[in-house]
VEXGUVO-885918 format. One record per residue (C-alpha): residue number from 1; x, y, z. Coordinates in steps of 0.25 Angstrom, whole numbers, plus 2048, in hexadecimal, padded with zeros to 3 digits. Layout:
% VEXGUVO-885918
<r><nr>NUM</nr><u>X</u><v>Y</v><w>Z</w></r>
...
% end
This chain:
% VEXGUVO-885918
<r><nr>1</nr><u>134</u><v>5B4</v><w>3CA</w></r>
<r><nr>2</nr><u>12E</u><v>5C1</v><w>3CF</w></r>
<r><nr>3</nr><u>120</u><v>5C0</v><w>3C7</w></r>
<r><nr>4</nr><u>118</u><v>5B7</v><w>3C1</w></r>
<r><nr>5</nr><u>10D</u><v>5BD</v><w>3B9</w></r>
<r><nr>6</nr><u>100</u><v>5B4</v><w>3B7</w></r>
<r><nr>7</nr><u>0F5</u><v>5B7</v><w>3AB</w></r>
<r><nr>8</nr><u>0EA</u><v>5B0</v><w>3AB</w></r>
<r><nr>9</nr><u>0E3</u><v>5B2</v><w>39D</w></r>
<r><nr>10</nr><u>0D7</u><v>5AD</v><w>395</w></r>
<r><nr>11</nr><u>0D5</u><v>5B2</v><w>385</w></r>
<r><nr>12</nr><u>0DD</u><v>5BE</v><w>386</w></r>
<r><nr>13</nr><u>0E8</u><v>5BC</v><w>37E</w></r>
<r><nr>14</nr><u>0EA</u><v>5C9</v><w>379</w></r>
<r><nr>15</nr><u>0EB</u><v>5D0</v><w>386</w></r>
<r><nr>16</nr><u>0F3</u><v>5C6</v><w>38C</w></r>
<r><nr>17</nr><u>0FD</u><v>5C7</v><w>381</w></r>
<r><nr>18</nr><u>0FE</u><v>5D7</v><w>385</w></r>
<r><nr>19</nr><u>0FE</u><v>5D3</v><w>395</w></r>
<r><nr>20</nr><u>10B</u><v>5C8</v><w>392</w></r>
<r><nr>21</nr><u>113</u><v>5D2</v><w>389</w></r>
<r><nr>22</nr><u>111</u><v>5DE</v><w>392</w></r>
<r><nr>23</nr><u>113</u><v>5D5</v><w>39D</w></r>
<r><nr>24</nr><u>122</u><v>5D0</v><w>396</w></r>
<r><nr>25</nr><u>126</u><v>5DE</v><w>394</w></r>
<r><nr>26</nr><u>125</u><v>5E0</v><w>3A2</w></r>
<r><nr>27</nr><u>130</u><v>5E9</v><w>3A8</w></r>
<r><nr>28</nr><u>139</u><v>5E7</v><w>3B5</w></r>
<r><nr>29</nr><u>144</u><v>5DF</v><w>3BC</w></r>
<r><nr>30</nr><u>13B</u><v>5D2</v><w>3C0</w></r>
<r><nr>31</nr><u>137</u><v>5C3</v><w>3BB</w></r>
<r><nr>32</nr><u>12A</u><v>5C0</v><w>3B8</w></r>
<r><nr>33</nr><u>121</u><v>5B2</v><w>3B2</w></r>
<r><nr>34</nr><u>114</u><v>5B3</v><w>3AA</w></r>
<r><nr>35</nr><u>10A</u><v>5A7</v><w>3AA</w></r>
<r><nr>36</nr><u>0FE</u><v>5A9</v><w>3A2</w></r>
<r><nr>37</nr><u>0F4</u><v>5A0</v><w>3A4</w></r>
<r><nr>38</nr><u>0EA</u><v>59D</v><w>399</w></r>
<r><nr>39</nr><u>0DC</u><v>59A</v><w>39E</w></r>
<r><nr>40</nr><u>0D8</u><v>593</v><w>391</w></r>
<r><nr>41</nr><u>0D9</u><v>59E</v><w>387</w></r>
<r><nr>42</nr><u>0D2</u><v>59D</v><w>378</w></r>
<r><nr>43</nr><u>0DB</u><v>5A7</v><w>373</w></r>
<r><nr>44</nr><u>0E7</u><v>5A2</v><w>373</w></r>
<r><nr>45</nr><u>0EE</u><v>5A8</v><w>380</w></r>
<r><nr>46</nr><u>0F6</u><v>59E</v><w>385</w></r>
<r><nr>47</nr><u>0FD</u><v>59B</v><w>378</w></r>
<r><nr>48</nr><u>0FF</u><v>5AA</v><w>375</w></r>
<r><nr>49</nr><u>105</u><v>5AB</v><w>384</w></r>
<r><nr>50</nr><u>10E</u><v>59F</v><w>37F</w></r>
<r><nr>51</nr><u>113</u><v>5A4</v><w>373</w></r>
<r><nr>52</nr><u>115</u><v>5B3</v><w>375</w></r>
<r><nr>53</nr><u>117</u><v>5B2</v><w>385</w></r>
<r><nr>54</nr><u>122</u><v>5A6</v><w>386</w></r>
<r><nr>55</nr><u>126</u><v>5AA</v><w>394</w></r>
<r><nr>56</nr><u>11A</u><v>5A9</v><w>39A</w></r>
<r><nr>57</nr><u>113</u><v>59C</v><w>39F</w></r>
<r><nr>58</nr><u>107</u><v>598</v><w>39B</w></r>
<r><nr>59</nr><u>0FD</u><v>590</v><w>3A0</w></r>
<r><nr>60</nr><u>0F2</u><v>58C</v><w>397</w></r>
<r><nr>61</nr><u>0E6</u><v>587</v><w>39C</w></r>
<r><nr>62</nr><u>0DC</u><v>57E</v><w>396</w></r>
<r><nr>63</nr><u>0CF</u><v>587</v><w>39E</w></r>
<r><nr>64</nr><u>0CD</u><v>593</v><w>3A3</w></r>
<r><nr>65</nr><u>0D0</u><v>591</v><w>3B2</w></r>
<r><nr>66</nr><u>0CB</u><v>59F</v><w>3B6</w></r>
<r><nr>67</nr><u>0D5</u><v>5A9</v><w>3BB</w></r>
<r><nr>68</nr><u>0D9</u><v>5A3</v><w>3C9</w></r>
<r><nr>69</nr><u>0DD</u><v>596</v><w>3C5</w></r>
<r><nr>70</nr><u>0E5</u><v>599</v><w>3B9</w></r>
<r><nr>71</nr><u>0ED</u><v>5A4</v><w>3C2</w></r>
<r><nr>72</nr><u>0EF</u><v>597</v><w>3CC</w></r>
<r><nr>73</nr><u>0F6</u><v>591</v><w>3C0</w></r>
<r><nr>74</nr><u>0FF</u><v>59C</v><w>3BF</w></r>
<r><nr>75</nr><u>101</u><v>59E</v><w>3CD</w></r>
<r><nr>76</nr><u>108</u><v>591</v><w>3CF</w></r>
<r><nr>77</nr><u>112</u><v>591</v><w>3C6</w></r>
<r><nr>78</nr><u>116</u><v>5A0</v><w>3CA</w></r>
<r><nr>79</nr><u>124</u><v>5A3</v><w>3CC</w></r>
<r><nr>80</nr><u>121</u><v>5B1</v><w>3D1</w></r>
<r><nr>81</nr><u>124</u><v>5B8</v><w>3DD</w></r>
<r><nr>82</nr><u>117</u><v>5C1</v><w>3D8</w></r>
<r><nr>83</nr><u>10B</u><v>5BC</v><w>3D1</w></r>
<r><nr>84</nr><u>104</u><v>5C4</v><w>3C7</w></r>
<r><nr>85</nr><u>0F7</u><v>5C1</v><w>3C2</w></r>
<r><nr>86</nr><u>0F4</u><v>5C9</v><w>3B5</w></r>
<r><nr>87</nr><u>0E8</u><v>5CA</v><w>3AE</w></r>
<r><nr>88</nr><u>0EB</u><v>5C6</v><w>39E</w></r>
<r><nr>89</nr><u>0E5</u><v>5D2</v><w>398</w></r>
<r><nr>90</nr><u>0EF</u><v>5DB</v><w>3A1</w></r>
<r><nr>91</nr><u>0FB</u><v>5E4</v><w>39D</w></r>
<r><nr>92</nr><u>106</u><v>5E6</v><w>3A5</w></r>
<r><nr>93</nr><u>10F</u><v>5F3</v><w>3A2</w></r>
<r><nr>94</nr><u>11E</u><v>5F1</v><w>3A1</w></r>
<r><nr>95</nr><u>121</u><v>5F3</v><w>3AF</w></r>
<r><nr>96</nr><u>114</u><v>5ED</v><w>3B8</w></r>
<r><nr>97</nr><u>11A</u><v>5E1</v><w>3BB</w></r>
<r><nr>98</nr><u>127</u><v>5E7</v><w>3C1</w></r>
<r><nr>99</nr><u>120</u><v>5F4</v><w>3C8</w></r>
<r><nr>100</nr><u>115</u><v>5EA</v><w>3CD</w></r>
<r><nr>101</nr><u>11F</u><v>5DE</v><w>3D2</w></r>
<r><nr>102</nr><u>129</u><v>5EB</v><w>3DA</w></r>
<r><nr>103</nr><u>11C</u><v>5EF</v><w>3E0</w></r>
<r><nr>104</nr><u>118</u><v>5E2</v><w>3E5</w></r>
<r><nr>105</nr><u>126</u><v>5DE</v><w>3EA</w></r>
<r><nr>106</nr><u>127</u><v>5EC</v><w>3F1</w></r>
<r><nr>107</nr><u>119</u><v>5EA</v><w>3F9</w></r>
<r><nr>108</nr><u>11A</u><v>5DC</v><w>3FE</w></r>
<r><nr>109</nr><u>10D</u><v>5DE</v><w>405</w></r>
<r><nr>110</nr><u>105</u><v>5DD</v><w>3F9</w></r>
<r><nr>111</nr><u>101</u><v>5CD</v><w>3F5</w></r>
<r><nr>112</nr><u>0F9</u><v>5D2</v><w>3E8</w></r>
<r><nr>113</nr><u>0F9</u><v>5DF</v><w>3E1</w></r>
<r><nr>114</nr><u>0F4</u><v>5E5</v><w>3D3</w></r>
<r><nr>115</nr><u>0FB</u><v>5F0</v><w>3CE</w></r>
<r><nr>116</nr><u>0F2</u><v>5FC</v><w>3C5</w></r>
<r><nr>117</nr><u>0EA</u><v>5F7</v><w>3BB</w></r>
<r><nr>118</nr><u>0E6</u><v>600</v><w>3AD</w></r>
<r><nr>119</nr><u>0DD</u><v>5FD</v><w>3A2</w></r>
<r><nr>120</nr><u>0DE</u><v>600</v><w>396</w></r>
<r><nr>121</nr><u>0DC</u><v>60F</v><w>396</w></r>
<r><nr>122</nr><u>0E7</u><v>610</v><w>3A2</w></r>
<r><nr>123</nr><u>0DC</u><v>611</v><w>3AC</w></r>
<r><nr>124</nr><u>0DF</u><v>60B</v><w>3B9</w></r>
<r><nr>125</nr><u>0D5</u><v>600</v><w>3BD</w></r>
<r><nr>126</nr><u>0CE</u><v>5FE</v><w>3C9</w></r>
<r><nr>127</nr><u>0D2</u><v>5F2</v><w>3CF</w></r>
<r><nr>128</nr><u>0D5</u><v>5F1</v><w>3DD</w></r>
<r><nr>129</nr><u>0C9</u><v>5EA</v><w>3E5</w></r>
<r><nr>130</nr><u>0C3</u><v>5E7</v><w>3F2</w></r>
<r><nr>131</nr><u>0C0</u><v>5DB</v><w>3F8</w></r>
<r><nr>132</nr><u>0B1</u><v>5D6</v><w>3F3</w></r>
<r><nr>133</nr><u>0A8</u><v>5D9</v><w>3FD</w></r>
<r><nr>134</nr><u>099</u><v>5D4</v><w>3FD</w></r>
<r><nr>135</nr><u>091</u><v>5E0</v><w>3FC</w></r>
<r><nr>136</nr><u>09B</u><v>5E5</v><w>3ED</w></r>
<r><nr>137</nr><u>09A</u><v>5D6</v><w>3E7</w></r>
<r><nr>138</nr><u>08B</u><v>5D7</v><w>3E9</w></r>
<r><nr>139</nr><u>08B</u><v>5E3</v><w>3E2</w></r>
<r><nr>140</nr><u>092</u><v>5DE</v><w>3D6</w></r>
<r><nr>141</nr><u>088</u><v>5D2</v><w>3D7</w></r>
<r><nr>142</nr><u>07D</u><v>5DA</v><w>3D6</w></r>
<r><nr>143</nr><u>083</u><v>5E4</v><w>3CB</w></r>
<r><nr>144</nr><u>07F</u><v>5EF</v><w>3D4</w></r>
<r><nr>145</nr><u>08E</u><v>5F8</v><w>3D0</w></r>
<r><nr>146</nr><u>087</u><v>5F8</v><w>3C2</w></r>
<r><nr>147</nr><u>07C</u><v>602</v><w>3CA</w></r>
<r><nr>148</nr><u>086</u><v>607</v><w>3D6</w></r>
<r><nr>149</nr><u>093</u><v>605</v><w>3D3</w></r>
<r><nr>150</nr><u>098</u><v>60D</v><w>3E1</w></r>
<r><nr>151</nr><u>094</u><v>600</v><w>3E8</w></r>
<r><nr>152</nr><u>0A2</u><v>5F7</v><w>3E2</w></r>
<r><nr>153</nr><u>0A9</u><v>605</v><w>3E5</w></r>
<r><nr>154</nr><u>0B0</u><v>600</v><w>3F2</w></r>
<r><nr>155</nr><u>0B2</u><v>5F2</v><w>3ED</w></r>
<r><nr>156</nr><u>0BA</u><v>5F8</v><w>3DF</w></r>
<r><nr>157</nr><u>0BE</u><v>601</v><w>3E9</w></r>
<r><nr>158</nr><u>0BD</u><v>60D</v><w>3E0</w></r>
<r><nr>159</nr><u>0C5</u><v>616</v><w>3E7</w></r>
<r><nr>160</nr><u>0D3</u><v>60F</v><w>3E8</w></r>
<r><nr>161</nr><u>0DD</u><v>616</v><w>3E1</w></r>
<r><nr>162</nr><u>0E7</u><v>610</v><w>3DA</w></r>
<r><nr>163</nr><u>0F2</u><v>61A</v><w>3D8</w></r>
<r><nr>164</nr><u>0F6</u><v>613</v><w>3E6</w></r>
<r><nr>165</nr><u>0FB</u><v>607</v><w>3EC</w></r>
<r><nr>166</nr><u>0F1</u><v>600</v><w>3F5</w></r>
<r><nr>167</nr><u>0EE</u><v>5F2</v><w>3FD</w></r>
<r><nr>168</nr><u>0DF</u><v>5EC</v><w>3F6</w></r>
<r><nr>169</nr><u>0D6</u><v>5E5</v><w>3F7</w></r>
<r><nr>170</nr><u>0D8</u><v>5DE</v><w>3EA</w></r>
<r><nr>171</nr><u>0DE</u><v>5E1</v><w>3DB</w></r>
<r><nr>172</nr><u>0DB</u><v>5DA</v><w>3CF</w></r>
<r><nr>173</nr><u>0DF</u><v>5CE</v><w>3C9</w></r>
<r><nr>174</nr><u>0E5</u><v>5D2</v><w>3BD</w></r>
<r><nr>175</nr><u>0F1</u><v>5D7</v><w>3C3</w></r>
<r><nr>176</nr><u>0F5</u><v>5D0</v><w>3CF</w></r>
<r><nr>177</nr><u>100</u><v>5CE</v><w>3D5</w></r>
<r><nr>178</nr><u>104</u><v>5C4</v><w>3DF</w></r>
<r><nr>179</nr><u>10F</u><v>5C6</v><w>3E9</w></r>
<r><nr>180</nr><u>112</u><v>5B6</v><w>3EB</w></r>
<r><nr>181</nr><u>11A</u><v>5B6</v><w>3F6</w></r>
<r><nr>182</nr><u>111</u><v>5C0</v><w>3FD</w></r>
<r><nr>183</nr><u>105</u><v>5B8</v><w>3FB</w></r>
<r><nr>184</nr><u>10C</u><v>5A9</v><w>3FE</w></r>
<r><nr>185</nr><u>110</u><v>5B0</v><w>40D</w></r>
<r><nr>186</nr><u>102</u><v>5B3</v><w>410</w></r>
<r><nr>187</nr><u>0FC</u><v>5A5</v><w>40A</w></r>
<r><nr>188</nr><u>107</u><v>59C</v><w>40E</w></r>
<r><nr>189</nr><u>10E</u><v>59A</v><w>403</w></r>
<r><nr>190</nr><u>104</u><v>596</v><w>3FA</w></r>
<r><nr>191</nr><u>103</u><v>59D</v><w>3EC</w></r>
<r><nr>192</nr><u>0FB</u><v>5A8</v><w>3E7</w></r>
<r><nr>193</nr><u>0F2</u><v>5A0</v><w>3E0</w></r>
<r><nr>194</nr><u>0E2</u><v>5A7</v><w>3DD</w></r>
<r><nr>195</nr><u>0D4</u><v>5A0</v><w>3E1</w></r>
<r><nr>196</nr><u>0D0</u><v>597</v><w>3D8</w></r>
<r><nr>197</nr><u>0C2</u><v>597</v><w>3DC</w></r>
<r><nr>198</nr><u>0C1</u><v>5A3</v><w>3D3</w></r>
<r><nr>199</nr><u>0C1</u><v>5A1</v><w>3C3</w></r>
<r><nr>200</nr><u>0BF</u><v>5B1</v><w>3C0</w></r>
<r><nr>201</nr><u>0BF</u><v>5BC</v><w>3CB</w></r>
<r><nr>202</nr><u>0C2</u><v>5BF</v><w>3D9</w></r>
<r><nr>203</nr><u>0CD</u><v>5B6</v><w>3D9</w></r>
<r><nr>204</nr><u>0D5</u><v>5C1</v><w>3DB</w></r>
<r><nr>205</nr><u>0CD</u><v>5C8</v><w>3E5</w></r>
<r><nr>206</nr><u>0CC</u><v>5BC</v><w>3EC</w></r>
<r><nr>207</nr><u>0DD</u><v>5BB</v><w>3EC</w></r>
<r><nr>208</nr><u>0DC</u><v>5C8</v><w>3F1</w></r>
<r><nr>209</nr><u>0D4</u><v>5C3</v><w>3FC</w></r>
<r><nr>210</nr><u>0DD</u><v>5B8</v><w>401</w></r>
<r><nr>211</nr><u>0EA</u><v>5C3</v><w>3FF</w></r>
<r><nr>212</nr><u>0E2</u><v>5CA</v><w>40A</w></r>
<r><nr>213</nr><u>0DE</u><v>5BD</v><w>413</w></r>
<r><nr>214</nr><u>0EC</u><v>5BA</v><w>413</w></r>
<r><nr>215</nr><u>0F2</u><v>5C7</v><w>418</w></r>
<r><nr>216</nr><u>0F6</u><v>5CB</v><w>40C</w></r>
<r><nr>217</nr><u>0F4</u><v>5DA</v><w>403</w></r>
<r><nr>218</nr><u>0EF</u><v>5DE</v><w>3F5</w></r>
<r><nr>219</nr><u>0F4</u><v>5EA</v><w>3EE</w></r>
<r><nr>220</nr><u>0F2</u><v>5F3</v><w>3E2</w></r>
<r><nr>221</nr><u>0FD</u><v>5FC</v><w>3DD</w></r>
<r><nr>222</nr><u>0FF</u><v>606</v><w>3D2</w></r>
<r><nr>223</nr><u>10C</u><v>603</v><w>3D0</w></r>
<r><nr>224</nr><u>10A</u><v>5FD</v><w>3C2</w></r>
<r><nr>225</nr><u>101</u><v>5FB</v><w>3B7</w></r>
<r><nr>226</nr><u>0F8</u><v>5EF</v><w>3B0</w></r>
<r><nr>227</nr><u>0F0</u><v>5F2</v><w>3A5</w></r>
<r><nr>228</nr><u>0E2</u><v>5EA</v><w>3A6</w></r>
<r><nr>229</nr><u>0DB</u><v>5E6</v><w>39A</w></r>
<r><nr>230</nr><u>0CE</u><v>5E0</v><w>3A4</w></r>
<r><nr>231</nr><u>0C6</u><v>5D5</v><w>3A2</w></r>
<r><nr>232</nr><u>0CB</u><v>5D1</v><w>395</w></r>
<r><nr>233</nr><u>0C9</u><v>5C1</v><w>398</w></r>
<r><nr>234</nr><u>0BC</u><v>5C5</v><w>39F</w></r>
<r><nr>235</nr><u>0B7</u><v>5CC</v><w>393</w></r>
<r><nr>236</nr><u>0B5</u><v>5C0</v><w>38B</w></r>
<r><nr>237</nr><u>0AC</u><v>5BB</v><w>395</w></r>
<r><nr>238</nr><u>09D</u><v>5BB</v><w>394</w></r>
<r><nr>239</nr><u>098</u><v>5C5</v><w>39E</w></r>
<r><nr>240</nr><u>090</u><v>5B8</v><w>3A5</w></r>
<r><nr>241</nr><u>09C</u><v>5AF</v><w>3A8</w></r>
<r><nr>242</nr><u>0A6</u><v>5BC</v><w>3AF</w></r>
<r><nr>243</nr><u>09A</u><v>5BF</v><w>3B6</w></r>
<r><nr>244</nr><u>099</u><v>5B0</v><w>3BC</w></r>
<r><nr>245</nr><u>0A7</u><v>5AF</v><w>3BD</w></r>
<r><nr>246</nr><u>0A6</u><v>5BD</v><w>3C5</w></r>
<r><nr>247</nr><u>09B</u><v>5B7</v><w>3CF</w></r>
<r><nr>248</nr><u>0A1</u><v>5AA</v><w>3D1</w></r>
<r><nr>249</nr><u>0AD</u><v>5B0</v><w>3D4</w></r>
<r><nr>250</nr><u>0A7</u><v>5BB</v><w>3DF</w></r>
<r><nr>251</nr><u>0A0</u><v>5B0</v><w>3E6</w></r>
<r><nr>252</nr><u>0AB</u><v>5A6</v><w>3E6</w></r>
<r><nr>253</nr><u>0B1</u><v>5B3</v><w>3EC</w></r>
<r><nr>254</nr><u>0A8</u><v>5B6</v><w>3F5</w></r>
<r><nr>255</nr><u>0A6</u><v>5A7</v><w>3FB</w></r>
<r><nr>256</nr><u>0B5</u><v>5A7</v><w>3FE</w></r>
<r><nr>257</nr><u>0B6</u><v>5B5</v><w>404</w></r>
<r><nr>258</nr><u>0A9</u><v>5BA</v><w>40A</w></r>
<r><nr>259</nr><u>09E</u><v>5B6</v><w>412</w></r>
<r><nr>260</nr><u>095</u><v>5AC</v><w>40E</w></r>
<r><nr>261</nr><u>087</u><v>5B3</v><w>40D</w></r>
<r><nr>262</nr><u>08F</u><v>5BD</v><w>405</w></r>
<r><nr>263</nr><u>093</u><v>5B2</v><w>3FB</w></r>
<r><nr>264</nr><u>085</u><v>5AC</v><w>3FC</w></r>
<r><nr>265</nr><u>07E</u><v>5BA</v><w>3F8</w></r>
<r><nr>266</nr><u>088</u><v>5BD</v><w>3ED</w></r>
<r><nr>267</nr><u>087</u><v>5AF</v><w>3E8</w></r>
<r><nr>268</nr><u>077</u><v>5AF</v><w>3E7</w></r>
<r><nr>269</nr><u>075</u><v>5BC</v><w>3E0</w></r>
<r><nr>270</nr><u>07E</u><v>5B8</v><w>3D5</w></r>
<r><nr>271</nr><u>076</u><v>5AA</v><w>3D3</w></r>
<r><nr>272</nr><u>06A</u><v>5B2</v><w>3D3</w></r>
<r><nr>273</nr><u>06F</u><v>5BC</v><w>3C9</w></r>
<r><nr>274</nr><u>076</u><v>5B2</v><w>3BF</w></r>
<r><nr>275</nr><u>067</u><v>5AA</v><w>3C1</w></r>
<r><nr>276</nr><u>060</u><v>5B6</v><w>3BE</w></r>
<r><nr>277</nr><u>06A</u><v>5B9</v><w>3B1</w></r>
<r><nr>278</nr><u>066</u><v>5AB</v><w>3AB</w></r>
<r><nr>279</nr><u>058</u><v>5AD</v><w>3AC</w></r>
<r><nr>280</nr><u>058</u><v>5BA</v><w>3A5</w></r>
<r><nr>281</nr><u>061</u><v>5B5</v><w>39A</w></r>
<r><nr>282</nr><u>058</u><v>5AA</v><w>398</w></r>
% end
């Protein structure tokens, strides 16, 4: 098996009926598997997947297990000699899977990638990142971009162009893929498998993180195309609970990662804020 493509979806059916018939018309000479995990959908995803989908697996869960864990589900039952882990409200064009899969095979060096994504208009988006540091997290905290945006500008580094190849920092989650051999050489065998400590963001910063600890690269290429339909899981969220699953997941980031006061400053000033939030909602 040469990939196995992993969507995780919550109340997305739609989408994720487009993303599993793009993704079955996919052109090119090689094999691929598709596990959809369901992370307890009220719309009826899972039997949808089941009825118009037959090939691919699916593993419904009785709760939302947050996007790390359900992923390690997946993971573990991968035949793949490449990962990809696929937002449901993606889009593949008929030839992304084969140009993205010769890429990766013809650059060994890179564990991860992410290939161009577009949104709805054709407008590439900006997705490669650098590594959180202190100083731009504290900015996002304090919603001072809202005032200043230059001051996130070297984190989202503004400038990269992505008409060009080019080792990152890190790429999104919504289209990642794993090389699995690579990434069992440099962590001894053991499988690709995402921080669960994480239920919703940075888990795939943080993977980033380890790829990088372990001697490992991470790469963007233009080389093929994904069509991004953004956030449409998130979007049925209160503002309130993305934001808390947000800050949780920065600080569990930031203890792991960083230095201690740095965590400690970062963890104060969003206790103080959400204190202060309740006392002028009340």
């Amino acid at each position: 098996m040469n990939l196995s493509v992993i969507i995780v979806s919550w109340n997305v059916r739609e989408k994720l009926r487009n993303n599993l018939r793009a993704l079955y018309q996919s052109e090119g000479d090689f094999s691929f598997e598709v596990s959809v995990v369901d992370n307890n959908s009220a719309d009826g995803s899972a039997d949808m997947v089941k009825q118009e989908s037959p090939k691919a697996k699916v593993i419904a869960n009785s709760e939302n297990l947050g996007f790390s864990r359900a992923n390690n589900q997946a993971i573990k039952l991968a035949q793949g000699e490449f990962i990809l882990l696929l937002n449901p409200d993606m889009q593949v064009e008929a030839g992304t899977l084969a140009k993205t899969l010769a890429w990766a095979k013809n650059n060994p060096q890179a564990t991860v990638m992410s290939c161009r994504l577009v949104d709805e208009a054709g407008k590439t988006i900006r997705q490669v990142r650098r590594f959180p540091k202190f100083f731009d997290q504290l900015m996002v905290t304090l919603k001072i971009p809202h005032i200043f945006p230059a001051v996130l500008h070297k984190y989202l580094v503004t400038d990269f162009n992505y008409e060009a190849a080019a080792k990152v920092d890190s790429v999104r989650g919504a289209f990642f893929l794993i090389n699995r051999e690579n990434w069992q050489r440099l962590a001894g065998g053991q499988e690709p498998l995402l921080d669960e400590r994480y239920f919703l963001w940075f888990e795939e910063v943080d993977f980033c993180r380890q790829v990088y600890q372990l001697g490992g690269e991470v790469w963007y290429t233009p080389v093929a195309e994904c069509h991004d339909y953004v956030g449409q899981s998130f979007a049925q969220l209160p503002r309130g609970t993305t934001q808390k699953y947000f800050s949780d997941s920065m600080l569990k980031y930031f203890e792991k990662w960083n230095k201690p006061w740095e965590y400690a400053t970062l963890k104060t000033i969003w206790r103080t804020g959400r204190s202060l939030a309740r006392i002028f909602v009340k």
